[in-house]
TORVEXTOR-292093 format. One record per atom (N, C-alpha, C, CB): residue in three letters; x negated, y negated, z negated. Coordinates in nm, 3 decimals, padded with zeros to 5 digits, m for minus. Each point is the difference from the previous one (the first is absolute). Glycine has a CB too. Layout:
REM residues N
R  resn  u  v  w
R  ALA  X  Y  Z
...
REM end
This chain:
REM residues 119
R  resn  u  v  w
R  UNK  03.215  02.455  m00.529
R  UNK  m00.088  m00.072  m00.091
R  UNK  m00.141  00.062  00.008
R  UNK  00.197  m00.059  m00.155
R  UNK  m00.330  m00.031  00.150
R  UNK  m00.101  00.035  m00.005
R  UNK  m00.036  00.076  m00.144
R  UNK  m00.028  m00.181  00.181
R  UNK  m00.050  00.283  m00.221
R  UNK  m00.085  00.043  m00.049
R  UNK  m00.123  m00.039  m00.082
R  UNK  00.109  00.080  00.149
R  UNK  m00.105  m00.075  m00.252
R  UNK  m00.111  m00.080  m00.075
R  UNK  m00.164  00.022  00.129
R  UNK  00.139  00.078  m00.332
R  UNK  m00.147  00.076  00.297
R  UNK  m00.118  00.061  00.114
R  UNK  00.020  m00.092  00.127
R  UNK  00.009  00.277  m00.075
R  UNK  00.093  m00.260  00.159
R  UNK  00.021  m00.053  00.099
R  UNK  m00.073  m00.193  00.046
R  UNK  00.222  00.220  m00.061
R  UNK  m00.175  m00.308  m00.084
R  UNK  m00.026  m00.098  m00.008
R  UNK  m00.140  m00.024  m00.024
R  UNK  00.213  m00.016  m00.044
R  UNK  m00.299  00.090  m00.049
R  UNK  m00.108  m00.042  00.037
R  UNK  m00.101  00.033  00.090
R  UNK  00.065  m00.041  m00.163
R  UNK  m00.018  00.144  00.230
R  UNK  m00.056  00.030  00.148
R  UNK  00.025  m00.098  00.104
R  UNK  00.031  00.223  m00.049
R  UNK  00.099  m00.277  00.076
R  UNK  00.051  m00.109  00.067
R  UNK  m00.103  m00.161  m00.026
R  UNK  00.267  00.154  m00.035
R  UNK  m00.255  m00.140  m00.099
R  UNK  m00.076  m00.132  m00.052
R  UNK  m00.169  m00.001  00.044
R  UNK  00.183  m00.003  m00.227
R  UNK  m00.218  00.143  00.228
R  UNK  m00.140  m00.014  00.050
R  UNK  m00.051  m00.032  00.113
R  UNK  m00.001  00.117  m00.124
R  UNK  00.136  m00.067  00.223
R  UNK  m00.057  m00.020  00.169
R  UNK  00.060  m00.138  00.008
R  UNK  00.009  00.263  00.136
R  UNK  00.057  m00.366  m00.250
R  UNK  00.017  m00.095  00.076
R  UNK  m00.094  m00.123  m00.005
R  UNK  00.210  00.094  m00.013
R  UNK  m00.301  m00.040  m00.163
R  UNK  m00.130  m00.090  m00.021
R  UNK  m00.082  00.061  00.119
R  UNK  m00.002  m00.044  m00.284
R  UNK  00.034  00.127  00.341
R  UNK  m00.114  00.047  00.125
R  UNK  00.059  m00.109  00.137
R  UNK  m00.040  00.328  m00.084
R  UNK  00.136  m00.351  00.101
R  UNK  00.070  m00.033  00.119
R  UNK  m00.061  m00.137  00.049
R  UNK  00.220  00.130  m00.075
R  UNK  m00.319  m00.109  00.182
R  UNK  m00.040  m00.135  00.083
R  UNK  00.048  m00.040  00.048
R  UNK  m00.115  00.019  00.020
R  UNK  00.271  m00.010  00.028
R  UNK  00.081  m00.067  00.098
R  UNK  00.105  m00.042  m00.077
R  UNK  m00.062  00.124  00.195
R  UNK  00.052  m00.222  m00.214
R  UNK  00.058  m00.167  m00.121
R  UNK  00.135  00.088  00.012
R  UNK  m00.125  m00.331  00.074
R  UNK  00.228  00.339  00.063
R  UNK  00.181  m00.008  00.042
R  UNK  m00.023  00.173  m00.090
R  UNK  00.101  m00.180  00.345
R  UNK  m00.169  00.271  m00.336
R  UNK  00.040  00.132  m00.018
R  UNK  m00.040  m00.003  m00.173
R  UNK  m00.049  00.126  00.288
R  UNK  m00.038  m00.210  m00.327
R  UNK  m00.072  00.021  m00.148
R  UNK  00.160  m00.075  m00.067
R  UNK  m00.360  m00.039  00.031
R  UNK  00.418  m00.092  m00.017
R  UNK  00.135  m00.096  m00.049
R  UNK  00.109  00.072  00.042
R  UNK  m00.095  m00.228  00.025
R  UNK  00.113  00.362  00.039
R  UNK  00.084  00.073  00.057
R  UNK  00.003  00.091  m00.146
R  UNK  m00.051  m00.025  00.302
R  UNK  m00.053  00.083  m00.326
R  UNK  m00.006  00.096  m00.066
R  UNK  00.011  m00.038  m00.155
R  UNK  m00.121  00.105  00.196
R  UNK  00.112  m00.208  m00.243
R  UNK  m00.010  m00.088  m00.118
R  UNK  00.151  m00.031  m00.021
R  UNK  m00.247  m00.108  00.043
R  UNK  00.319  00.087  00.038
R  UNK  00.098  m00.020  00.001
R  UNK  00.122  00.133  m00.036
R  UNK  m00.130  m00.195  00.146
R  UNK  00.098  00.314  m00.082
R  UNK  00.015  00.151  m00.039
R  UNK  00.003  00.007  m00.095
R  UNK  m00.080  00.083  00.123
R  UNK  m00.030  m00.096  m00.181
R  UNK  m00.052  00.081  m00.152
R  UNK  m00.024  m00.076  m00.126
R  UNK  m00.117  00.146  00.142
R  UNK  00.116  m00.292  m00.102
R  UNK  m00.008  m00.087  m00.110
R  UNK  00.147  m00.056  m00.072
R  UNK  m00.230  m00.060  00.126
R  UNK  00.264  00.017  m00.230
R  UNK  00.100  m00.130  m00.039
R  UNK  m00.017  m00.100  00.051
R  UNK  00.021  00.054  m00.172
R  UNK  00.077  m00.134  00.168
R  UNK  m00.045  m00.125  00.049
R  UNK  m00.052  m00.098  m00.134
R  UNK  00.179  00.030  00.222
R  UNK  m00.168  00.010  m00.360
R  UNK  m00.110  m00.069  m00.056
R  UNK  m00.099  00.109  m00.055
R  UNK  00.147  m00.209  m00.056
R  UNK  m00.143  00.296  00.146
R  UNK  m00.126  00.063  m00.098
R  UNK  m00.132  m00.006  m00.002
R  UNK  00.127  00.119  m00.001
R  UNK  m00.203  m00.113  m00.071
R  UNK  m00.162  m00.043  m00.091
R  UNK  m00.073  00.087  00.010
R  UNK  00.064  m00.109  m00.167
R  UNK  m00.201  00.031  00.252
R  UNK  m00.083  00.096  00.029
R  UNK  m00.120  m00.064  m00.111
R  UNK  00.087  00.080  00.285
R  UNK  m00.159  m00.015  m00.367
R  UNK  m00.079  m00.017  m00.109
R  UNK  m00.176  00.072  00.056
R  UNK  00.268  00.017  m00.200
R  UNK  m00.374  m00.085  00.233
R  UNK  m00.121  00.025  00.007
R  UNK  m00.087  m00.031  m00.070
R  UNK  00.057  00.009  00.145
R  UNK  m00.208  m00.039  m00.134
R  UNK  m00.122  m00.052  m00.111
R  UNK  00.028  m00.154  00.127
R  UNK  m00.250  00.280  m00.141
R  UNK  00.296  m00.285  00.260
R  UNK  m00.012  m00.126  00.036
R  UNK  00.174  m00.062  m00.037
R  UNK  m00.235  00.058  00.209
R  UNK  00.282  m00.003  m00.289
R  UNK  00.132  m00.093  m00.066
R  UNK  00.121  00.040  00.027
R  UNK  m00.110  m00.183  00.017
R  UNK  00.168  00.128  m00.013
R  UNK  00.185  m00.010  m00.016
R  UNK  00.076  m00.017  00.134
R  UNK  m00.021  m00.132  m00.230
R  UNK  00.074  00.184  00.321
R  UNK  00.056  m00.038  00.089
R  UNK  00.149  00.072  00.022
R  UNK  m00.240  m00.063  00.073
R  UNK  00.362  m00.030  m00.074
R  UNK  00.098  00.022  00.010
R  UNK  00.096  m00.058  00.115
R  UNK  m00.075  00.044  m00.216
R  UNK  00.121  00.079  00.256
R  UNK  00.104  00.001  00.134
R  UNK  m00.064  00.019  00.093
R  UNK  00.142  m00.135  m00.056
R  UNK  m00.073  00.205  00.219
R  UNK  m00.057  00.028  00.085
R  UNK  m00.116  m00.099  00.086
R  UNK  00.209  00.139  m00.033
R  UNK  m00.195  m00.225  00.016
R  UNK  m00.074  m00.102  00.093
R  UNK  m00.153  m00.018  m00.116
R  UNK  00.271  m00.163  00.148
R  UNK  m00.319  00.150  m00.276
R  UNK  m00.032  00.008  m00.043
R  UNK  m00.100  00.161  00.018
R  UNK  00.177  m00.215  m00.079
R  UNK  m00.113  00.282  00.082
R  UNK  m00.063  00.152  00.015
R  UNK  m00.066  00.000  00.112
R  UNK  00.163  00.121  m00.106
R  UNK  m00.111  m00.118  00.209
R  UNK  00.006  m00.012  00.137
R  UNK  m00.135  m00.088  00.012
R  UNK  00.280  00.020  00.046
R  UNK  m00.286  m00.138  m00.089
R  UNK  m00.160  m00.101  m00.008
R  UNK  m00.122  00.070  m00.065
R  UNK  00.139  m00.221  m00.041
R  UNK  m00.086  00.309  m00.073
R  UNK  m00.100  00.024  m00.103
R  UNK  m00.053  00.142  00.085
R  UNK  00.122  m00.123  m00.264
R  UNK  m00.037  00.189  00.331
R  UNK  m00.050  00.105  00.072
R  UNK  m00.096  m00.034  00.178
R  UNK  00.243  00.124  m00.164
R  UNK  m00.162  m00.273  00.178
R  UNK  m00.111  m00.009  00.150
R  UNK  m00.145  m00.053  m00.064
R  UNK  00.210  m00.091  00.211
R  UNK  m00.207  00.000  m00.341
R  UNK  m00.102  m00.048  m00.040
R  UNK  m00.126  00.114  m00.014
R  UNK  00.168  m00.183  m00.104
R  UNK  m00.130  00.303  00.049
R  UNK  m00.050  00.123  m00.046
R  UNK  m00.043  00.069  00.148
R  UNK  00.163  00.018  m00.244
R  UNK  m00.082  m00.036  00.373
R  UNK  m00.025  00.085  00.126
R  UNK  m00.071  m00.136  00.058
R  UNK  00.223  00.215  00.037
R  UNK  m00.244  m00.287  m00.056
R  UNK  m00.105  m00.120  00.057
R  UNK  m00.141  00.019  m00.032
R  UNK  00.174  m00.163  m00.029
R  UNK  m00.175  00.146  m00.075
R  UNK  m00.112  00.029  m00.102
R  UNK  m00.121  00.109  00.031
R  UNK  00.191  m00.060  m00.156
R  UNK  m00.081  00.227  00.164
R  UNK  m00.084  00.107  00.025
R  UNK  00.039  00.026  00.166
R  UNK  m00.009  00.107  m00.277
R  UNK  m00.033  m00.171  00.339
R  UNK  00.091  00.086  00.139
R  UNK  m00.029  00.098  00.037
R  UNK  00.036  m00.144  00.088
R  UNK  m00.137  00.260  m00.110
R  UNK  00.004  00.109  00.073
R  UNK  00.028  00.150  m00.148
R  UNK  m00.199  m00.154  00.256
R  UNK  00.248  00.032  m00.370
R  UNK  00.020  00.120  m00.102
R  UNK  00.177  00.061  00.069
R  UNK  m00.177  m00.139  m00.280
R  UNK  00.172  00.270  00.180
R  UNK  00.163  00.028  00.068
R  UNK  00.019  00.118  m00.173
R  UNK  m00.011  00.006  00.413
R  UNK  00.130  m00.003  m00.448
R  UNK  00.064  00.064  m00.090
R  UNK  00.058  00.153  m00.023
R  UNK  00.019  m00.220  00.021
R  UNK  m00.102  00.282  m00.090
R  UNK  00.013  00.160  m00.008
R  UNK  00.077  00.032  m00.165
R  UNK  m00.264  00.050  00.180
R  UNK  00.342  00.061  m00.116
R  UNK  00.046  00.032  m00.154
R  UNK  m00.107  00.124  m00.064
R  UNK  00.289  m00.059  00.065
R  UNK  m00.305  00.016  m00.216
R  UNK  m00.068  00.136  m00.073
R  UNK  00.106  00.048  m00.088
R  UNK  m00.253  m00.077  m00.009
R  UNK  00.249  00.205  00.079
R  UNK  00.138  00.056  m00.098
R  UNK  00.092  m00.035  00.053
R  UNK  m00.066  m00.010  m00.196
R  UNK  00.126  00.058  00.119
R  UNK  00.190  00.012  00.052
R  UNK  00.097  m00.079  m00.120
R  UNK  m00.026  00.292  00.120
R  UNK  00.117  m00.386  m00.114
R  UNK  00.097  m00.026  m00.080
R  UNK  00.022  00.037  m00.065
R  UNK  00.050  m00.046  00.079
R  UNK  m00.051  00.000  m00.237
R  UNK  00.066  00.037  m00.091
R  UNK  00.105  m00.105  m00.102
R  UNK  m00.201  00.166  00.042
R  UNK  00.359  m00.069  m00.035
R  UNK  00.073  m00.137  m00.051
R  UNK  00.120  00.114  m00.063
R  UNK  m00.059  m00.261  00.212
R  UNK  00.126  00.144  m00.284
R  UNK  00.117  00.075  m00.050
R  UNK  00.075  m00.159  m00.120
R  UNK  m00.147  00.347  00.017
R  UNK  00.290  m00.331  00.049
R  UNK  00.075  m00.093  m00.093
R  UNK  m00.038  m00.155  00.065
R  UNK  m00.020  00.178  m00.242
R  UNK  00.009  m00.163  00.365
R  UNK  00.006  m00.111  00.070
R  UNK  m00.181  m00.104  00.028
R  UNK  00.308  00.021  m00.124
R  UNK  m00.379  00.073  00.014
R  UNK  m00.140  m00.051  00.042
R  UNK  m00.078  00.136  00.038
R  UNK  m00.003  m00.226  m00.169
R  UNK  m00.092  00.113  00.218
R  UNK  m00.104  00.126  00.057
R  UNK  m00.143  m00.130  00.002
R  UNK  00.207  00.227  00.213
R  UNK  m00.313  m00.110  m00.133
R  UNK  m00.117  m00.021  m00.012
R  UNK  m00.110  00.089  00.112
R  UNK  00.096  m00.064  m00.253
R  UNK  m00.166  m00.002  00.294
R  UNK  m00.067  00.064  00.164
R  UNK  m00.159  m00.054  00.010
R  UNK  00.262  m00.028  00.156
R  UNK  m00.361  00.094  m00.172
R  UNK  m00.133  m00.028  m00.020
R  UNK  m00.032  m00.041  00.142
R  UNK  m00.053  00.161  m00.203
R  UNK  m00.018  m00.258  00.246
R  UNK  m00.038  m00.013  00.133
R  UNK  m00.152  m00.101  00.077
R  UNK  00.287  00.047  m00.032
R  UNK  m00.325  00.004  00.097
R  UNK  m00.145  m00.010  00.095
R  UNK  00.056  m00.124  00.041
R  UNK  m00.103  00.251  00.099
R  UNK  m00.019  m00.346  m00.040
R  UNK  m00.027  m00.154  00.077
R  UNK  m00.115  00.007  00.031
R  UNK  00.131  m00.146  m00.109
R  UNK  m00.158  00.187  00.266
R  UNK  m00.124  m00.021  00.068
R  UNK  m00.015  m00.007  00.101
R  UNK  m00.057  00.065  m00.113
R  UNK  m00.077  m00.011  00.176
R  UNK  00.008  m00.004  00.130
R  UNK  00.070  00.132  00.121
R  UNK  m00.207  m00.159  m00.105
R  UNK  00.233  00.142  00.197
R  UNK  00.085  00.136  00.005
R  UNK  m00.126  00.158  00.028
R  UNK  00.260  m00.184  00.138
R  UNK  m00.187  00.238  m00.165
R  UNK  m00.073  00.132  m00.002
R  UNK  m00.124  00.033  m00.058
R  UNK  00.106  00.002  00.169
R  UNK  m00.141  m00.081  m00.282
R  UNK  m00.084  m00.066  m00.112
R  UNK  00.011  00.017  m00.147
R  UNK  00.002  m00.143  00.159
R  UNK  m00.052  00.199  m00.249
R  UNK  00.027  00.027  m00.173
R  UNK  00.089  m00.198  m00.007
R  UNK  m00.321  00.231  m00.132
R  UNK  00.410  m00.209  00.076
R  UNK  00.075  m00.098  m00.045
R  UNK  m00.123  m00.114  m00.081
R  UNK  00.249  00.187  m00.022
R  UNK  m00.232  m00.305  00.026
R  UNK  m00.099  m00.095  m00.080
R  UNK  00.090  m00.054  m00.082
R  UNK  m00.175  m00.059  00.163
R  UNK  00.281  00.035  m00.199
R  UNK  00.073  00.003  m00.097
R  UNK  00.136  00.075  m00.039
R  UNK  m00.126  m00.174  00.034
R  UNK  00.128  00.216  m00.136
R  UNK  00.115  00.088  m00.062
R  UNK  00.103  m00.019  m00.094
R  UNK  m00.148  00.106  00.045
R  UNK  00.295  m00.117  m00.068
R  UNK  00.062  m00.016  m00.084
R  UNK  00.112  00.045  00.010
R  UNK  m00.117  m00.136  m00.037
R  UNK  00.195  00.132  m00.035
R  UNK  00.131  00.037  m00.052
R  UNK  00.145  m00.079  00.005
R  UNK  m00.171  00.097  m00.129
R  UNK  00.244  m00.137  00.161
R  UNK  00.157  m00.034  00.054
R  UNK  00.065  00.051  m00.069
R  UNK  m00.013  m00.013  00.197
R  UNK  00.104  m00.074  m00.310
R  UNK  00.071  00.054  m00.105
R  UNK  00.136  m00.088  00.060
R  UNK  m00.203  00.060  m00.232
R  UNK  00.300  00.026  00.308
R  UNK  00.152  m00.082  00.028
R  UNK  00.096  00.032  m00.123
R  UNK  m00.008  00.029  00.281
R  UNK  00.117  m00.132  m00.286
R  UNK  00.134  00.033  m00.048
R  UNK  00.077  m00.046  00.092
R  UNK  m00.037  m00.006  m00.220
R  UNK  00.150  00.094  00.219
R  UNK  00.073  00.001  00.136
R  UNK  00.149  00.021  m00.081
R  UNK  m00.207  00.121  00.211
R  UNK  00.247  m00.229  m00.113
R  UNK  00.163  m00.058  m00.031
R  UNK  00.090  00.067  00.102
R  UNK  m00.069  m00.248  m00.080
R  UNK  00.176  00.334  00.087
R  UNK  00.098  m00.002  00.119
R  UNK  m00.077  00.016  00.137
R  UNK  00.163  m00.157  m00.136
R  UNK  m00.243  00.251  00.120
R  UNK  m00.085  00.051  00.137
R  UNK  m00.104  m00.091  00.005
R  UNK  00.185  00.088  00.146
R  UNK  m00.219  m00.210  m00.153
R  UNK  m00.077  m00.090  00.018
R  UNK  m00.154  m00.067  m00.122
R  UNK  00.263  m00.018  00.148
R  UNK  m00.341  m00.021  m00.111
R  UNK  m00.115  m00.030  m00.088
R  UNK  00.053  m00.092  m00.092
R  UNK  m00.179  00.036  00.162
R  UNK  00.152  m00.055  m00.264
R  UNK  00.042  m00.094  m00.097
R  UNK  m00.142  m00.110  m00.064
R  UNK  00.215  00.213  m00.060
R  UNK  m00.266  m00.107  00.052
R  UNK  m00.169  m00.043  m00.025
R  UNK  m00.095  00.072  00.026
R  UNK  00.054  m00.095  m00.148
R  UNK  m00.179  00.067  00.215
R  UNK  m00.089  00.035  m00.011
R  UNK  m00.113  m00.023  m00.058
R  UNK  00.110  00.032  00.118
R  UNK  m00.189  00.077  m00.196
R  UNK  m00.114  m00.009  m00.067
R  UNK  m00.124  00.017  00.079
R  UNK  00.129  00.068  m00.177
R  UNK  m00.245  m00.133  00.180
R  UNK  m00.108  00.048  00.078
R  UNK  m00.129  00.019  m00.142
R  UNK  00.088  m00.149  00.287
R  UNK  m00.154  00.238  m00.302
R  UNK  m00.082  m00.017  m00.103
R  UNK  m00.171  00.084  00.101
R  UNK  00.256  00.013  m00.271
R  UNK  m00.310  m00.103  00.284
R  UNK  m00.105  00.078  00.032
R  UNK  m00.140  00.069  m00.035
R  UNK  00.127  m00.109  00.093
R  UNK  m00.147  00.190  m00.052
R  UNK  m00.135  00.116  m00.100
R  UNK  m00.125  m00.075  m00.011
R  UNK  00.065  00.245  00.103
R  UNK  m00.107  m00.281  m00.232
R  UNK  m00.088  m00.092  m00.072
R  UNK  m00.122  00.023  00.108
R  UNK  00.090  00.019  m00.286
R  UNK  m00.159  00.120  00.308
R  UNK  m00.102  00.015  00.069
R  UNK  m00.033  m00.043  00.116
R  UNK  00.021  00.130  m00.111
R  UNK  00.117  m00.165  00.186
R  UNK  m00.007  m00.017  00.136
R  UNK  00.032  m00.112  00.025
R  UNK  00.033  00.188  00.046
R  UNK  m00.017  m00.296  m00.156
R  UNK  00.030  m00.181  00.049
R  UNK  m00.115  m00.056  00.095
R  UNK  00.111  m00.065  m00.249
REM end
């Protein structure tokens, strides 16, 4: 079974993942099959749903790429992971936070809340 830590490290490289078969590979790993991903751009539930809302996001910025700040912190099946969106090897241009609950090794929901300063 996955690891609270484990999962949202997993979850980050797969909003990073430009290659559609390896990004629905990895969604499939670590997600439910109804689980809810929650952003400021809305509601999206189940893998195919995620999977859109994450190429829409790697369309958009194409030369941004995803850094973690800090290290995982979780306990009792949730956790929480501060993290960079920019250009690579570049101060992050936007920053936020990933709040999972995790079911039986797997994501159940995800929270995205991002840092007011940096919208």
């Amino acid at each position: 079974m996955q690891s609270v830590d484990d999962l949202l490290r997993k979850n980050l490289e797969a909003f990073g993942e430009r290659d559609a078969e390896k990004r629905r590979t990895a969604i499939s790993t670590i997600w439910e099959s109804d689980g809810v991903f929650i952003d400021p751009d809305g509601l999206h539930i189940g893998p195919e749903a995620i999977d859109n809302a994450i190429e829409h996001l790697l369309l958009k910025f194409a030369d941004f790429v995803f850094s973690e700040l800090g290290v995982p912190d979780s306990h009792n099946g949730i956790g929480r992971l501060a993290w960079g969106f920019g250009p690579a090897g570049k101060k992050p241009t936007v920053t936020g936070l990933d709040v999972i609950v995790s079911k039986a090794g797997k994501i159940e929901a995800l929270y995205t809340f991002l840092d007011p300063a940096r919208r």
